[in-house]
C-alpha positions in Angstrom: 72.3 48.2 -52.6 73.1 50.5 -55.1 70.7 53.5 -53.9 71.4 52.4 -49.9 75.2 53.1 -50.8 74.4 55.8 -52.1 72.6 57.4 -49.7 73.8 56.2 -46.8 76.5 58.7 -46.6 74.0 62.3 -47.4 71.7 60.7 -44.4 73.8 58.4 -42.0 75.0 61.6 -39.6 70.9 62.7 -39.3 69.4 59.9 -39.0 72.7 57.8 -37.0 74.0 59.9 -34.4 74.0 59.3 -31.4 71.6 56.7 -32.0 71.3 53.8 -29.0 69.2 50.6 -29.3 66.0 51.4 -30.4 63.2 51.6 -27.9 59.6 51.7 -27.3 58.3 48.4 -27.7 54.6 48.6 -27.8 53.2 46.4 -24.7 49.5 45.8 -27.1 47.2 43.1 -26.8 47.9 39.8 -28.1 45.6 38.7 -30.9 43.9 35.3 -30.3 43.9 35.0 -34.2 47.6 34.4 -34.0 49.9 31.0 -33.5 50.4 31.6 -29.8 53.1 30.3 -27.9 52.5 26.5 -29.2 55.2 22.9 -29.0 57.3 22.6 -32.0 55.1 19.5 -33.0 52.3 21.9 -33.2 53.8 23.3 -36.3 53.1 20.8 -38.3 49.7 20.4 -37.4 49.2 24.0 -38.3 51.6 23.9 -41.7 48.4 22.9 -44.0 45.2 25.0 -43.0 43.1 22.6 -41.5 40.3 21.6 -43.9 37.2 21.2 -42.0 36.2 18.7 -44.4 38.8 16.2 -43.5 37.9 16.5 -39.5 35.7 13.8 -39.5 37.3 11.1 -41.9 40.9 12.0 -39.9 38.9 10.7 -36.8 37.9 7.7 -38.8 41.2 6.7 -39.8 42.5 7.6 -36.4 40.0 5.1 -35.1 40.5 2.4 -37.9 44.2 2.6 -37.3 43.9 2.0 -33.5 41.6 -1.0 -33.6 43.5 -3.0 -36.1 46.7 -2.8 -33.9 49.7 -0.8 -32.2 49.7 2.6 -34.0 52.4 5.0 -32.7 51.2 8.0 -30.6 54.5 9.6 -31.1 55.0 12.1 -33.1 58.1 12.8 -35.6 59.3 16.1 -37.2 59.7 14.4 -40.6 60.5 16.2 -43.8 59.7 14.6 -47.5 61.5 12.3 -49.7 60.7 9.9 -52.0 62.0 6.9 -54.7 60.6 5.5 -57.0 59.9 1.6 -57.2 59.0 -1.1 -59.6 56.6 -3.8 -59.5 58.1 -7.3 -59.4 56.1 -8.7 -62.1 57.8 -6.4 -64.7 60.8 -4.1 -65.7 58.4 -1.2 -66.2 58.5 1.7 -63.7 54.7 2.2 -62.6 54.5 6.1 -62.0 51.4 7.4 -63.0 51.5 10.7 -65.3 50.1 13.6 -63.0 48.5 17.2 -64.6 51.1 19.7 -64.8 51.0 21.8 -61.7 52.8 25.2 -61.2 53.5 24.3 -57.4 56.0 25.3 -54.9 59.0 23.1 -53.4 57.8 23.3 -50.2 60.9 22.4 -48.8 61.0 24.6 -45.5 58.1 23.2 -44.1 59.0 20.3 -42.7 61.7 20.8 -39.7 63.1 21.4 -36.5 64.8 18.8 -35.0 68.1 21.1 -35.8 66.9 23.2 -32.9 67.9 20.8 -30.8 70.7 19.2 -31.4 72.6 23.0 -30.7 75.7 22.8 -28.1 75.4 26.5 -27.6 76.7 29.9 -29.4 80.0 27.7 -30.3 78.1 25.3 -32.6 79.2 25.5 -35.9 76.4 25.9 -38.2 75.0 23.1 -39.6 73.3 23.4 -43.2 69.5 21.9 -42.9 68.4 22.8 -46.4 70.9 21.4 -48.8 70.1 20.7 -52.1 71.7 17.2 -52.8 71.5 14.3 -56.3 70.9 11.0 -55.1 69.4 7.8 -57.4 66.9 5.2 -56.2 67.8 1.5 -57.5 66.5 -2.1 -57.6 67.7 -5.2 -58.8 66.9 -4.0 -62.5 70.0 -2.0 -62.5 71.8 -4.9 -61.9 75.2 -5.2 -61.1 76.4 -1.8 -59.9 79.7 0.0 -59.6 79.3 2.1 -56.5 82.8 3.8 -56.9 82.2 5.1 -60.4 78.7 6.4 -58.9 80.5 8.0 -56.0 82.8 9.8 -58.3 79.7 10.9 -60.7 78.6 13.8 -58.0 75.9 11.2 -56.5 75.4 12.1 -53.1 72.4 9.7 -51.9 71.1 6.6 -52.9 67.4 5.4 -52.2 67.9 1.3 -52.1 64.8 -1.2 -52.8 64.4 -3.6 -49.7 62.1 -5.3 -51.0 57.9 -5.8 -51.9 54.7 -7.4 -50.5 54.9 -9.1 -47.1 57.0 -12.5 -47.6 61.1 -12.4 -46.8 61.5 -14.3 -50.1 60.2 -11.1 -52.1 63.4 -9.4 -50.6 65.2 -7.4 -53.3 68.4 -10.1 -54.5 70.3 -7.5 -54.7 70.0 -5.4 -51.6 72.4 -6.5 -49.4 74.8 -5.6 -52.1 73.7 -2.6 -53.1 74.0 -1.6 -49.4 77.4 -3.0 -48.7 78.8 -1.1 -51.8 77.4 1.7 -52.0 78.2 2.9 -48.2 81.5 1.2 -48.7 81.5 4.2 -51.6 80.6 6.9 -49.1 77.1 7.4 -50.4 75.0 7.8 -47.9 71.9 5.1 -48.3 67.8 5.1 -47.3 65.6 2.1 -48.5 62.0 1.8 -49.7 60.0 -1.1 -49.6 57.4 -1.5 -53.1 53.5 -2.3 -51.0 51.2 -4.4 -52.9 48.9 -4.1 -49.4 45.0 -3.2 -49.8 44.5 -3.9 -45.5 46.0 -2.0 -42.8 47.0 -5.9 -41.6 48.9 -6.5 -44.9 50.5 -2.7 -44.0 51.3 -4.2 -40.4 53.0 -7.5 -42.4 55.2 -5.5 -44.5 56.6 -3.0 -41.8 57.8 -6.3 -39.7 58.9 -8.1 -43.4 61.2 -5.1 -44.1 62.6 -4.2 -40.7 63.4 -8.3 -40.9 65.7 -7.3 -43.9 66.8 -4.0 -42.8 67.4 -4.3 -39.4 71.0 -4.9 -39.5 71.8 -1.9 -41.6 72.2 1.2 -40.6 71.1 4.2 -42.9 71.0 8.2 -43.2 68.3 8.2 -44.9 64.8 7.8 -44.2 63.0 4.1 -44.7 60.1 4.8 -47.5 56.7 2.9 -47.9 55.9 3.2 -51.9 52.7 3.1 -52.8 51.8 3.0 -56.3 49.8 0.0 -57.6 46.4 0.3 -59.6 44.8 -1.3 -57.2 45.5 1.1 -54.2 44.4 3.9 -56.2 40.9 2.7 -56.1 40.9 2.9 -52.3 39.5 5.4 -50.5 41.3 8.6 -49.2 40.9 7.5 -45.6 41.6 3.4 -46.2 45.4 4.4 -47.9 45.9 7.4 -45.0 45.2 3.8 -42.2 47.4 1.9 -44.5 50.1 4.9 -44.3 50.1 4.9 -41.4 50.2 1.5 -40.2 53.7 0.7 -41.9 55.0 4.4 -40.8 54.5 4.1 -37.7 55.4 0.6 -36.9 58.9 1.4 -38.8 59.2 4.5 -36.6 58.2 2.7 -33.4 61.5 0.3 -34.3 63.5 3.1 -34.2 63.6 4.1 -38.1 63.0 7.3 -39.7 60.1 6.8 -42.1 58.3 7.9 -45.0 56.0 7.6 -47.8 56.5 7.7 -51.8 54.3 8.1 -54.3 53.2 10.3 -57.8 52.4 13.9 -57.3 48.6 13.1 -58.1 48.6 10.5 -55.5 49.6 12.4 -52.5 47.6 15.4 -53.3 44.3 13.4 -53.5 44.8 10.0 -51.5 46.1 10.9 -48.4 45.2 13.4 -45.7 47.5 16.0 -45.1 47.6 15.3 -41.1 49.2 11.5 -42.3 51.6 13.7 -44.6 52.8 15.9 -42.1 53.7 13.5 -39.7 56.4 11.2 -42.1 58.8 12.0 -44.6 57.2 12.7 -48.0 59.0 11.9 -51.6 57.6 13.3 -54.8 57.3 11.3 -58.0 56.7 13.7 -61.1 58.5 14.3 -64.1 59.3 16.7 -67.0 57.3 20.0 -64.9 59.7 23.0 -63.2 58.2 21.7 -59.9 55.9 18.7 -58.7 51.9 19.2 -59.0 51.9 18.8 -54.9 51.4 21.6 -52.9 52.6 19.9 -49.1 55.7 19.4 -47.9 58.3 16.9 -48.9 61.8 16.6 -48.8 62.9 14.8 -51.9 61.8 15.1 -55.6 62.1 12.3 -58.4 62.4 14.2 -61.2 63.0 11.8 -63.6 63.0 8.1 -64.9 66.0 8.2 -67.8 68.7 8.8 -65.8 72.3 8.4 -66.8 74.9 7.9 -64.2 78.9 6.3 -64.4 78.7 2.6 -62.8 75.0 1.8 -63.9 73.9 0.6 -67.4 70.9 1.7 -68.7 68.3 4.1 -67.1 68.0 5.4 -63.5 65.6 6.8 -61.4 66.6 10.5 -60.5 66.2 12.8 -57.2 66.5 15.7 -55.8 67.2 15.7 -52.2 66.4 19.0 -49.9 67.4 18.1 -46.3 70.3 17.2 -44.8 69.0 13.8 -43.9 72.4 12.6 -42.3 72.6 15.2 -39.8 68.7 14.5 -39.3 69.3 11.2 -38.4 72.6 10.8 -36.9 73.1 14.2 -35.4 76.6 13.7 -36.2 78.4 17.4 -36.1 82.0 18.8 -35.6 81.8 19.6 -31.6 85.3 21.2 -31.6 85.4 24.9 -29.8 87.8 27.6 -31.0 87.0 29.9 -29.4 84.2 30.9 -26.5 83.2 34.8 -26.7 81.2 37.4 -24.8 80.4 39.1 -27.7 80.5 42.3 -26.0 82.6 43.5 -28.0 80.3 46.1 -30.1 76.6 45.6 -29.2 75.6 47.2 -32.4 72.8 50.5 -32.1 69.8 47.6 -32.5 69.7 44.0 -31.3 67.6 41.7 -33.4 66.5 38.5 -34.4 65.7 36.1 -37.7 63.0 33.8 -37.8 61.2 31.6 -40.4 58.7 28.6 -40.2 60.9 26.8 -38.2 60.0 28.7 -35.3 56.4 28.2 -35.4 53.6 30.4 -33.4 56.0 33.1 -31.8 54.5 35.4 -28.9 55.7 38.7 -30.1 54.3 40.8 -27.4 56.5 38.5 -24.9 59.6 39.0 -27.6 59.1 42.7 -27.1 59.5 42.7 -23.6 63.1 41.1 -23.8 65.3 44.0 -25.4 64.4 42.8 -29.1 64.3 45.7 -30.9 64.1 44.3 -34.8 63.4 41.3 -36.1 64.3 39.8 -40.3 61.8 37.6 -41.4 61.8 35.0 -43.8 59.2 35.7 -46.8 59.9 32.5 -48.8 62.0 30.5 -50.9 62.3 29.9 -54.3 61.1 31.1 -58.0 57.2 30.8 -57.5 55.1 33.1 -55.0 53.4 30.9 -53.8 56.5 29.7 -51.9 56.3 32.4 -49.2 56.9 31.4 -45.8 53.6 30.3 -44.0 54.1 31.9 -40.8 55.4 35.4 -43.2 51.9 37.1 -42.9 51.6 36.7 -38.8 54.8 37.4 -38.1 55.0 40.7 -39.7 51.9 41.5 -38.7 52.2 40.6 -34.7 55.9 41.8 -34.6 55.0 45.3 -35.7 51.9 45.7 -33.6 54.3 44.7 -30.5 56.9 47.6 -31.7 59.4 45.4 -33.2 60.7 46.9 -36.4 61.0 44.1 -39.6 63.0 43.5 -42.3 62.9 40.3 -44.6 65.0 37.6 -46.1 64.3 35.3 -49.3 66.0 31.8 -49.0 67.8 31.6 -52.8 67.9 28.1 -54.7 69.3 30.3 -57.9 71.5 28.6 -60.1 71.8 31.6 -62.4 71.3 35.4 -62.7 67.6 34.5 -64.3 66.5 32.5 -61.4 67.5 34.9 -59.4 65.5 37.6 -60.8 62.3 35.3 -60.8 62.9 34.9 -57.2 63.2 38.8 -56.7 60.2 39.3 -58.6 58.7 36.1 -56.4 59.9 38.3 -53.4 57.8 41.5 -54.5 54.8 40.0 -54.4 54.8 38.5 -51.5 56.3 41.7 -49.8 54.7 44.8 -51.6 51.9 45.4 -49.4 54.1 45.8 -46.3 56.3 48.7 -45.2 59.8 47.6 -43.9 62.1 49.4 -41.6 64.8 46.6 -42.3 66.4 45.7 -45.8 65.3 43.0 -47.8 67.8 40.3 -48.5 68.9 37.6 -50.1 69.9 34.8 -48.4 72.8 33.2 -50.5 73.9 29.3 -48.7 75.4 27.5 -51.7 79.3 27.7 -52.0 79.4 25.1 -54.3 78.5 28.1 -57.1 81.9 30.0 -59.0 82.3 33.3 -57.9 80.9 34.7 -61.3 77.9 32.7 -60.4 77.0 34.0 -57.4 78.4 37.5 -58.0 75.3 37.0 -61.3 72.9 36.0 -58.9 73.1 38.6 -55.9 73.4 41.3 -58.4 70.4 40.3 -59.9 68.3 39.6 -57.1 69.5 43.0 -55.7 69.1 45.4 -58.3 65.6 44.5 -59.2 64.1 44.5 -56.2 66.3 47.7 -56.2 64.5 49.1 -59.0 61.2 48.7 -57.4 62.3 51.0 -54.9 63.7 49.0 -51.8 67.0 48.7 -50.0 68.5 45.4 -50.5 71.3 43.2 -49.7 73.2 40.3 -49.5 73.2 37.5 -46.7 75.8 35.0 -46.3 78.7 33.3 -44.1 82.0 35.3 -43.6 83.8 32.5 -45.9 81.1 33.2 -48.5 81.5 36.7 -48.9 85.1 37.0 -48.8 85.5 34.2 -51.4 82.6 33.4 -53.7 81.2 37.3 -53.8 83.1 40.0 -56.1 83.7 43.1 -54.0 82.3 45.4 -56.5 78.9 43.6 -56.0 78.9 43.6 -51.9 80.2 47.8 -52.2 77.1 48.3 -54.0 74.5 46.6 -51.5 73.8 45.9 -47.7 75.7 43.0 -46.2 74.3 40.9 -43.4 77.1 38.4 -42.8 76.5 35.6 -39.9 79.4 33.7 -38.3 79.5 32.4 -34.9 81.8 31.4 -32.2 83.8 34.8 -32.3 84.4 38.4 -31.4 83.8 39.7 -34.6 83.3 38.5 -38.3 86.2 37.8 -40.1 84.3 38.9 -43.4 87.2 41.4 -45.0 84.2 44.1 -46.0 81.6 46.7 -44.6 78.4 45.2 -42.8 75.2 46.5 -41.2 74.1 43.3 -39.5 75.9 40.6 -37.9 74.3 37.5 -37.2 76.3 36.0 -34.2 74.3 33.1 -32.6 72.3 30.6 -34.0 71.2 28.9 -31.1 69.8 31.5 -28.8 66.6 31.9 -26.3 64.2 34.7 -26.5 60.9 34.5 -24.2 58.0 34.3 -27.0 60.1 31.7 -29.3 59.9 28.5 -28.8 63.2 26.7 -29.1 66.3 28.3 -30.5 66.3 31.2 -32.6 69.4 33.3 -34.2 70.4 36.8 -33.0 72.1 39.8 -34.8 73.5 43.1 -34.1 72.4 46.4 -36.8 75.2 48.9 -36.8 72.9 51.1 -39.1 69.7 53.1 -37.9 67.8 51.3 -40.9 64.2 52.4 -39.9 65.5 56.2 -40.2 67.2 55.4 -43.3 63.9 53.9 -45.3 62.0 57.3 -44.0 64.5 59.6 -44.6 65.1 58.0 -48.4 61.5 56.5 -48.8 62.5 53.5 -49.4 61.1 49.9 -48.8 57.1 51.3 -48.7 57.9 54.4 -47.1 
């Protein structure tokens, strides 16, 4: 930052010399209030607060569900998408116009499967949260040309199966839309339109669709849309059974699955324990954001569409996961290089951590040479889209001695969203002191440099302005390429690359991020690490910065 520059120099030799990793990790009590030491799965169970209200009716679906038939125990790490479908009786799309909600894309919520998949420190990082554009089609876009589609910057298509429970209601033109459009390299997910009221006709339409599907293999999840009149007068607990039913019995086949539907639907129809465990696709149009607070994965923003290779209107999405990875677990193996990154160890030895890694025990972290830890407050434009495990970790970690910076996940397209996502980033952090810098965590490349130059310069210098000491995140290629220099001079750099001795990033930088698939006693699963090459907690005292 601007001021950290600055300052650095007047201070570094008081508050830096001599300086060795930072001790005294407090040995205190561990709250029982916390998220203790819990299974990945658990997670998700713990993602939405749970509503006491519900406890009874989840029971009674739990228990409809079993007695009607073979209900899978097991339990996925889904994330959300959705497409949209159309009835067969009629061209007309039957979405259902939701109140304008000012919610969060809760698109962090929803994963960890990444964690293991890892071959180690020389994994090359794979990108979870992508932002991709994708379509969802029928056979009322007729005869498309996949090619032209491919070369429009489509990335993912969403292909009706089908609808209702007979093999004759199969969509005519599936098995060409399939065909072509993977023949296209655009990778492909189905959905299959429910007309059912039972959780028997549910059970009838899983088998009917894996019939159709089975010899195809996709990269994107298998969606159950549910969106008929006559299923909204159902009761919350008859359409979670009915959910359920198809969901699982796709995902017992070997199928990743999900459930579409309007914002309105979701948020009032189904229970949030059904929701957590599948993929979840949002239908709702012409708003910022959909009105539905959970966790999803995709987004249909739109019904008009425009797109090279189809005439007339398309149904329109946006995708946040990298499904494809998900799925496949396809990733570039191939080792360069294997270090012992003992080559600086840096005056502090950290780690980052998010959502993603659940309940963390912090008084066990403590104990293991973890002196600072940078935690993710949230995502996003909106408040409301801080990270849900932001509060206790910041909280815990601190009481067990470890001190905490914080990272916001950017989805800025332009200098303006960034500074709605610096002053998103205020409010979720102003009551806190921070002995770390707060940064912005910059992943897409596919921005010009003047782009993301505007954006970290932004997000920097306001939360500059509001007195703390900020930088910039990214990957080595990143910051040598897509960031001017003037910009990254002027702020703290925390640049992650992994699989060598040392960054290959051309500039200055406190922090390196050299593992992202690490263990740490307290975390469950893999977590990143980081060396600090800057006393930071002496600079925010010394400069009253960040609270201090």
């Amino acid at each position: 930052m601007k001021l950290s520059k600055r300052i650095l120099s007047a201070i570094l030799s008081a508050v830096c010399a001599g300086s060795a990793a930072f001790s005294g990790i407090a040995a205190t009590t561990f709250a029982e209030n916390t998220a203790e030491s819990v299974s990945l799965t658990d997670i998700y169970d713990n993602i939405n607060t749970a509503e006491s209200k519900e406890a009874d009716a989840n029971a009674a679906v739990t228990t409809t569900a079993q007695t009607t038939g073979a209900v899978s125990t097991t339990e996925t790490t889904v994330s959300s998408t959705t497409t949209v479908s159309v009835t067969d009786t009629t061209t007309a799309k039957a979405v259902t116009t939701t109140t304008v909600l000012s919610k969060p894309l809760n698109v962090f919520d929803i994963y960890d499967a990444y964690q293991n998949r890892s071959n180690g420190d020389t994994q090359p990082e794979i990108p979870i949260y992508v932002k991709t554009n994708g379509i969802d089609v029928s056979q009322w876009q007729g005869d498309i040309n996949w090619s032209e589609v491919s070369r429009s910057g489509i990335d993912f298509a969403i292909i009706r199966a089908g609808y209702g429970k007979e093999l004759d209601q199969k969509d005519t033109r599936f098995d060409q839309n399939v065909t072509s459009a993977q023949a296209a390299g655009i990778n492909c997910g189905v959905y299959w339109y429910s007309y059912a009221l039972t959780v028997e006709a549910a059970y009838q339409e899983a088998e009917t669709c894996y019939q159709i599907i089975k010899n195809y293999d996709f990269t994107y999840p298998v969606y159950f849309d549910m969106e008929e009149r006559a299923q909204e007068s159902l009761s919350t607990a008859e359409v979670s059974a009915i959910i359920e039913a198809f969901c699982s019995t796709l995902q017992a086949k070997g199928y990743y699955a999900g459930i579409y539907s309007y914002a309105n639907f979701l948020s009032t129809k189904v229970y949030s324990n059904v929701l957590n465990k599948y993929a979840v696709w949002v239908a709702h149009y012409g708003v910022d954001a959909p009105g539905f607070s959970g966790s999803y994965g995709m987004w249909q923003y739109g019904s008009t569409g425009r797109v090279n290779g189809i005439e007339g209107d398309v149904d329109t999405d946006y995708g946040y996961i990298n499904y494809p990875y998900l799925i496949t677990g396809n990733v570039d193996s191939s080792v360069t290089e294997n270090p012992n990154y003992s080559v600086d160890t840096g005056l502090a030895q950290g780690i980052d951590v998010s959502l993603l890694q659940g309940g963390i025990n912090w008084n066990h972290v403590a104990t293991t040479g973890v002196d600072f830890a940078i935690i993710r407050a949230g995502y996003g434009k909106l408040a409301s889209q801080k990270d849900k495990y932001f509060d206790n970790n910041i909280k815990y970690a601190s009481e067990a001695g470890i001190k905490c910076g914080v990272y916001w996940y950017s989805y800025a397209a332009n200098a303006d969203d960034a500074r709605r996502e610096a002053e998103a980033c205020y409010e979720v952090i102003k009551n806190y002191k921070l002995d770390y810098p707060v940064y912005i965590d910059l992943e897409d490349s596919s921005l010009s440099q003047s782009d993301l130059t505007a954006i970290a310069n932004a997000f920097c210098s306001t939360l500059e302005a509001k007195g703390y000491y900020v930088g910039v995140m990214g990957s080595s290629t990143l910051l040598n390429s897509k960031l001017d220099s003037s910009v990254l001079a002027n702020y703290d750099v925390w640049v992650k690359q992994y699989g060598v001795k040392r960054p290959v990033y051309k500039g200055t930088f406190g922090i390196w991020r050299y593992s992202n698939s690490s263990s740490v006693f307290g975390v469950n699963g893999k977590v990143n690490r980081n060396y600090a090459y800057y006393d930071y907690p002496g600079i925010m005292r010394e400069a009253h910065l960040n609270g201090y």
